[in-house]
Structures are given as structure tokens and as C-alpha cells.
C-alpha positions in Angstrom: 89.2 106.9 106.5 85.9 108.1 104.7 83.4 111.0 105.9 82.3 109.9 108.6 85.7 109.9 110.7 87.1 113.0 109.1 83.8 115.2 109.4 81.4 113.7 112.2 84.3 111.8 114.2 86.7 115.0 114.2 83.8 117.1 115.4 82.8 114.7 118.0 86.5 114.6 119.5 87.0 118.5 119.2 83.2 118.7 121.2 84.7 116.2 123.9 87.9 118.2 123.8 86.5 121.6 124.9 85.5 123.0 121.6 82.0 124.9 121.4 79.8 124.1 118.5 81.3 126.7 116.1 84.7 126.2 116.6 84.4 122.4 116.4 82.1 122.7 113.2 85.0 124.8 111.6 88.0 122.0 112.5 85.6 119.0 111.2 84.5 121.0 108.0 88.3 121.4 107.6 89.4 117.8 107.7 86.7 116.5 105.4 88.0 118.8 103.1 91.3 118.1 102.4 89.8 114.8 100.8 87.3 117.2 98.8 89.3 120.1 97.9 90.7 119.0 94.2 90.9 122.1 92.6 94.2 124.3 92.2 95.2 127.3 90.2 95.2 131.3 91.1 91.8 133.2 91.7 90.6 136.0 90.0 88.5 139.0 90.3 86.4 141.6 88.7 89.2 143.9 91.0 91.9 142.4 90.1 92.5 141.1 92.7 94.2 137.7 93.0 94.2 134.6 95.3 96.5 131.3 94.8 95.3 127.8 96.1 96.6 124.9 96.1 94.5 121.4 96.0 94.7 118.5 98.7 92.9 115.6 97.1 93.3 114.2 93.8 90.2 114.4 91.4 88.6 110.6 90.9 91.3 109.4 88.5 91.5 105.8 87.5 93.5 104.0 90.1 95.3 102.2 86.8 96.1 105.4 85.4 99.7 105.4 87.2 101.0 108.5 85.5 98.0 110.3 86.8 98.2 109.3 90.4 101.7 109.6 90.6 102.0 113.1 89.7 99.9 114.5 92.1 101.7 115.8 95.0 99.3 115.6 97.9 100.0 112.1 99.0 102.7 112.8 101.4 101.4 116.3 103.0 98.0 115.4 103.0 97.2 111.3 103.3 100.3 109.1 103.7 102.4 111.6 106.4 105.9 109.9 106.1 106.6 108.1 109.9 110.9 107.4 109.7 109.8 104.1 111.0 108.7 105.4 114.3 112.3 106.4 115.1 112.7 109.8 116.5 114.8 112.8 114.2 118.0 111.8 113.8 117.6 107.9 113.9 117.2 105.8 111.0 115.4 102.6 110.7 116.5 99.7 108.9 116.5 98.7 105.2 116.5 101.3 102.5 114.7 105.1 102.2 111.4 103.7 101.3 111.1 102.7 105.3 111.4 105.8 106.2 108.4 107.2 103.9 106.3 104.8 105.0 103.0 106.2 107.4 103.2 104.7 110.9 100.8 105.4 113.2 101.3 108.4 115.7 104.5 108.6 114.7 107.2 111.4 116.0 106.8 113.1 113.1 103.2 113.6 113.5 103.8 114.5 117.1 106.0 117.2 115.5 103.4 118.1 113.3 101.3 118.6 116.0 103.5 120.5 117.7 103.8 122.9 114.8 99.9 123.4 114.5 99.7 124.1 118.1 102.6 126.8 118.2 101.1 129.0 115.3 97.2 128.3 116.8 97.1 132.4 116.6 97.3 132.1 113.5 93.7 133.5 111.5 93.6 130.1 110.3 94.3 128.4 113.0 91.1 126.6 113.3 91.3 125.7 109.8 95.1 124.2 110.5 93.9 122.3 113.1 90.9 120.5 111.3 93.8 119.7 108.4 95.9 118.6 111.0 93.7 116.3 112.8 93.0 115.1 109.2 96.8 113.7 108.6 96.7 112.4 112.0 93.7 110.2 112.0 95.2 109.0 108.6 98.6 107.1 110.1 96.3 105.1 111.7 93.9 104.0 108.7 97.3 103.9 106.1 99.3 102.8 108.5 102.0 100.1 106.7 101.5 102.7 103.2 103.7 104.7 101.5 102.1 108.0 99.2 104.8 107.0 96.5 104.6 104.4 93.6 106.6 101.6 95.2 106.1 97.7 95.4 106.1 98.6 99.5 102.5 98.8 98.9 101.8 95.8 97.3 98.9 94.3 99.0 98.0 89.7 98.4 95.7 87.4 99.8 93.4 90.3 101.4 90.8 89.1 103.1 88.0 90.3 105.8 88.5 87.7 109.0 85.9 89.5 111.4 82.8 88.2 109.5 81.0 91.4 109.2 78.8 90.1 106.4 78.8 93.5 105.0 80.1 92.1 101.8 78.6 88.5 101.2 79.6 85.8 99.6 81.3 88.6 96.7 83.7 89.4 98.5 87.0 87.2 97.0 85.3 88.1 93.3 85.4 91.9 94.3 88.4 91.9 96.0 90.5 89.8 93.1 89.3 92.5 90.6 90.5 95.3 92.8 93.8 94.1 93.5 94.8 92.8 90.2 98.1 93.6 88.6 96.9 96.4 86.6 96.1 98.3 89.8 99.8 100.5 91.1 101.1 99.9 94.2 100.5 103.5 95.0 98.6 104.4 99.2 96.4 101.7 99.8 95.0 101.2 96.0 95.9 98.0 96.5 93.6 97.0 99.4 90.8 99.3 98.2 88.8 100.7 101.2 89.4 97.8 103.4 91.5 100.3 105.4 88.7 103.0 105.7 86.0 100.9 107.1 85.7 101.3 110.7 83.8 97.8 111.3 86.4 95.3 109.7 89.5 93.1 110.9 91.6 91.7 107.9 94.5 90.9 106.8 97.0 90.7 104.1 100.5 89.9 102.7 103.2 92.5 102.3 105.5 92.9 99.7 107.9 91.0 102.5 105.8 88.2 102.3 104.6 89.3 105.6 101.0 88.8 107.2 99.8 91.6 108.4 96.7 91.7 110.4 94.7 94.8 111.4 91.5 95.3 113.5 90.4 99.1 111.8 87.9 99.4 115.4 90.8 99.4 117.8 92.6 101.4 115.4 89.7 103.8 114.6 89.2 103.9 118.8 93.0 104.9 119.4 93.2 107.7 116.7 90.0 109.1 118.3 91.1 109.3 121.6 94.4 110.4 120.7 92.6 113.2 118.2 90.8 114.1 121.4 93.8 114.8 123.3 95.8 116.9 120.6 93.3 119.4 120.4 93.3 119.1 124.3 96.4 120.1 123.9 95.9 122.4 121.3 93.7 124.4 123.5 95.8 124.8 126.4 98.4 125.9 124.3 100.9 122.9 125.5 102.4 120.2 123.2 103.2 118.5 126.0 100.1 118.9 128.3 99.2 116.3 130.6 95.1 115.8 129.3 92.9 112.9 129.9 91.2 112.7 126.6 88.1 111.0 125.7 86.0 109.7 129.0 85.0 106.2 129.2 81.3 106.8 128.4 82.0 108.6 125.2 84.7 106.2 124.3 81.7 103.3 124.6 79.1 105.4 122.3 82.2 105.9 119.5 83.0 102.2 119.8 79.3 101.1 119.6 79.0 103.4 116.2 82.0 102.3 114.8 81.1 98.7 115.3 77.2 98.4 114.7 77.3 101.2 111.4 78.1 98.0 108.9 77.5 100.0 106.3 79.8 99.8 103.0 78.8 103.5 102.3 80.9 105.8 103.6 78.3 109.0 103.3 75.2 106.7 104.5 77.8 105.7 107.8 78.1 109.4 107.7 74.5 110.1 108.2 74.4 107.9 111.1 77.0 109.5 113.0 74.9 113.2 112.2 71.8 111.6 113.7 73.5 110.0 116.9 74.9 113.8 117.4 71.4 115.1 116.6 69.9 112.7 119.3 72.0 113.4 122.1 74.2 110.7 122.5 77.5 112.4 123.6 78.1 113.7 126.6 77.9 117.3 125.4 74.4 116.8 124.2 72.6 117.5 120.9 74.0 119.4 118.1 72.6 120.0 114.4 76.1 119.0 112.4 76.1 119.8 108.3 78.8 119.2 105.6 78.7 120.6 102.1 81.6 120.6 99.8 79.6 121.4 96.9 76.7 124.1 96.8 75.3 126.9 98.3 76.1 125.6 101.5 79.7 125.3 101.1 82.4 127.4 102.2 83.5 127.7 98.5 80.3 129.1 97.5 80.2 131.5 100.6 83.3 133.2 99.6 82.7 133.6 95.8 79.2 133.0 95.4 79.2 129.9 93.6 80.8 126.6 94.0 81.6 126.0 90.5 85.2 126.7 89.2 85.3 129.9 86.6 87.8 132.5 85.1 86.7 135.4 87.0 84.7 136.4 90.5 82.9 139.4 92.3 85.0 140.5 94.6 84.0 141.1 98.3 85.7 142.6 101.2 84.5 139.3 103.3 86.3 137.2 101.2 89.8 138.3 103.2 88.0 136.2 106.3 86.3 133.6 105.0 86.2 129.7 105.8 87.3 128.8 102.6 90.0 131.3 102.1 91.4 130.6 105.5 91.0 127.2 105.0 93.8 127.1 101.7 95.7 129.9 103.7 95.9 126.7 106.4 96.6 124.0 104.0 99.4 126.2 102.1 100.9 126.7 105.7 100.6 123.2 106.2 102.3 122.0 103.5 105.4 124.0 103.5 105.8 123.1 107.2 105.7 119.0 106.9 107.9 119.0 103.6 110.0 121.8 103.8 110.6 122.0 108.3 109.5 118.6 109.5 110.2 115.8 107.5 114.4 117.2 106.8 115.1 117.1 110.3 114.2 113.2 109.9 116.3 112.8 106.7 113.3 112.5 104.7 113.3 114.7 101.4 109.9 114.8 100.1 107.1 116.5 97.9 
């Protein structure tokens, strides 16, 4: 999934799940930046003071670079959230470990997840933790049948839109054959490009199992949102296990129209379009004015230490303790250690 389901989706779920404007602003900010925060290393100020961050995207590496993407450790945490097969702790499915790394769709693990998020929501960074959460979750929809490891489980042959968008015209077996040659790893979804992140497409393609697989990204895109909707339902009541309704029918049709009619290849132009249906009114919770900056004055990062670009040493301020962007790695930190180091061993799953 691109921008405009992890910013202007996720807010438009936590608006129909209860959330006032500055609450849900904080949660979509947060998971659209997991795919923007690529920067890691301690902090340091004219104090002395000290902060330590950790990253949750990958800088634009060359996808044939293997090394490169295979040493980054955000793939399972933060993108490809490991789903035991859709078997609960304890069980295992069949064939060998790699089945058990691969993302599935709300999977019991990322109920667990869930569960975890909801149970520290006190948390100062709770928000935060919530938007990084929803984040994960949305993605074991759009990665589903992907692992976040180098493995020939991800290879991905014979690709190929069948809904007709015409988004891509007559290049699209020329474009596709050069992304999914040899050279590329078979690391995510490299393979298949953004065919998964498009919210307008049905394809399909051949496993490494010599399997078709065939996937329609709107029903998929439609089911993540609804079921985003109802986790931070839950979320706010405080209940894992809540009985919610989720989104309501006429807000279901507006996402669905969006997702089908934006045929744009661009995810940040799709973006826009989303900002300008909230701008106009067309949810049920009525206008808002939505933003997004990861770079820039506007951005959380520059809010906190003046200036979005990376240097040796900052001016410290007592409001940086409370910040977006400080709470928002205090959230992604938290994260982290609780999907590799609580959730994924009680499946069997060691991971990093």
C-alpha cells in the first residue's frame, strides 16, 4: 500500500471509528511514516542530551542490490508481519519455516498485535502506536502471499493485470518483463512491483509452487479498511474483543467508489484525491483540512529539532520530551520489541 491508504485511508477509518480530527490526524501521520522514516542513529544536543531512534523504512536502494535490502531489518516488524499460516500460537502449518514467515492477511498474530497496542493505549505514545499499528495491519492484506526475507517464496511469473484498468496501456508486458527479471531478488513483493499497492487492479501471478494466484486489491483494500475501522473501535473502548460494527454502509460505498475510480498509477497524485474528497465533505463526519509532510517545516521531525535535515548536533528544547516525532520512534521502538521479541515466539517464529 502507497500514501494514500496509509495517510488519507487510516485517517478516514479512525474519523469513522470515533476519532476527533486531532487524534485521527496523529494515527494517519504515524502510519505514513513508518514507510518514510529511513533514518537511524542516536540524537544529539547542544545539552548533551541524547535520544536513540531506530528507522522503519529502507532508504530507495536498488531493488537488485540484494545485500542492501537484505540487511535491513524492518521487513518483518514493519511491512511483511509474519502470519504462521493463519494457524493460531501453538499450531504449525504445513511445509517448512518459511510458511510460517509468510504475511497472511488478518492473521492471529496480527490480532495479537492488536491486542498488544490496545493494552498499553495509556501509553504517551499511544496514539503514535496505534497509527504504526494500523500501518502493519493494512499491509497483510496488500503483501499478503510475501515473506520480508530473501527466499524463492517470493518469486513472482507471468504477472499480469486481468481487470482492464487501462491505467498502463499497451506497456504494460514490456514494463512488467523488465521489473520481474532475474536480476530483481525474491525479497517482499520486489518481484511484482507495485501491482500489490494499487487499489484499482485485479491480477494475477504464478508462485514459486507453480501456483496461480489471483487477487482483486479493491476487495482486499475494502476489507482491511473496514477491519482498520473496527480495531481502533476497539482500541477506543479499551476491549480487544469488543463487539463494534465498523464502517457503515454509506461510507463503505464513498471508500469503494475512490478506490475504484482514482486510476491513477501515482500513488501521491491518488493521495491528493483522497485529501480533496475529505476536504469536500464526502464522509459522513463531514469536511476536514488533512496534511502530510515528512520532509520540511511542516513535519513532525522539523517541529521537534527545528529542521528536518539529519545533522551531528541540535538545540535542545524542553518540548522535545512531548513531541510527535519523538513519541512517534518512542512507539515504533515499543513496537518492535513487542512483535519480535513477545509475539512472534509464542508462534514458533524466531525473527528480526
Amino acid at each position: 500500500m502507497q500514501i494514500d491508504f496509509h495517510h488519507a485511508v487510516t485517517y478516514v477509518t479512525a474519523r469513522l471509528a470515533g476519532f476527533a480530527d486531532p487524534e485521527a490526524q496523529i494515527i494517519a501521520y504515524a502510519a505514513q511514516y513508518i514507510d518514510d522514516c529511513t533514518s537511524t542513529g542516536t540524537i544529539s544536543f547542544d545539552n548533551k542530551a541524547l535520544y536513540n531512534r531506530i528507522s522503519s523504512a529502507h532508504k530507495m536502494v536498488d531493488y537488485r542490490n540484494v545485500e542492501a535490502l537484505a540487511n535491513h531489518l524492518v521487513w518483518l516488524p514493519f511491512h511483511f508481519l509474519p502470519g504462521n499460516g493463519g494457524k493460531a500460537a501453538g499450531e504449525n502449518p504445513r511445509g517448512e519455516f518459511i510458511e510460517k514467515i509468510i504475511c497472511r492477511p488478518d492473521s492471529p498474530v496480527a490480532q495479537d498485535m492488536i491486542s498488544e497496542c490496545i493494552r498499553h493505549k495509556k501509553r504517551t505514545y499511544g496514539l503514535h502506536r496505534l497509527g504504526v499499528t494500523m500501518h502493519v495491519y493494512a499491509d497483510t492484506w496488500a503483501h499478503q502471499g510475501f515473506a520480508g526475507v530473501l527466499h524463492p517464496i517470493n518469486e513472482v511469473e507471468h504477472a499480469e493485470e486481468t481487470g482492464n484498468s487501462g491505467i498502463f496501456g499497451n506497456i504494460l508486458n514490456e514494463w512488467l518483463m523488465d521489473l520481474l527479471d532475474d536480476a530483481v531478488p525474491p525479497l517482499g513483493h520486489g518481484r511484482a512491483s507495485v501491482l500489490p499497492d494499487m487499489p484499482f487492479i485485479t491480477w494475477e501471478y504464478k508462485n514459486d509452487h507453480k501456483k496461480l494466484v489471483q487477487l482483486n486489491n479493491t476487495e482486499n483494500f475494502c476489507e482491511a479498511a473496514d477491519k482498520l475501522c473496527i480495531a481502533m473501535q476497539r482500541y477506543r473502548q479499551g476491549d480487544a474483543n469488543a463487539e463494534v460494527d465498523g464502517i457503515g454502509e454509506g461510507d463503505k460505498g464513498v471508500i469503494r467508489t475512490l478506490f475504484t475510480n482514482t486510476k491513477i498509477k501515482d500513488g501521491e497524485k491518488r493521495h491528493k484525491a483522497w485529501l480533496r474528497a475529505i476536504a469536500e465533505g464526502r464522509f459522513s463526519f463531514g469536511k476536514a483540512d488533512v496534511t502530510y509532510a515528512a520532509r520540511g517545516e511542516a513535519s513532525w521531525k522539523a517541529k521537534a529539532l527545528g529542521t528536518s535535515r539529519d545533522q551531528k548536533e541540535y538545540r535542545y528544547s524542553d518540548d522535545f520530551i512531548k513531541s510527535d516525532w519523538k513519541l512517534f520512534h518512542d512507539a515504533i521502538q515499543a513496537h518492535r520489541l513487542s512483535v519480535l521479541h513477545d509475539i512472534l515466539p509464542r508462534y514458533g517464529i524466531c525473527a528480526a
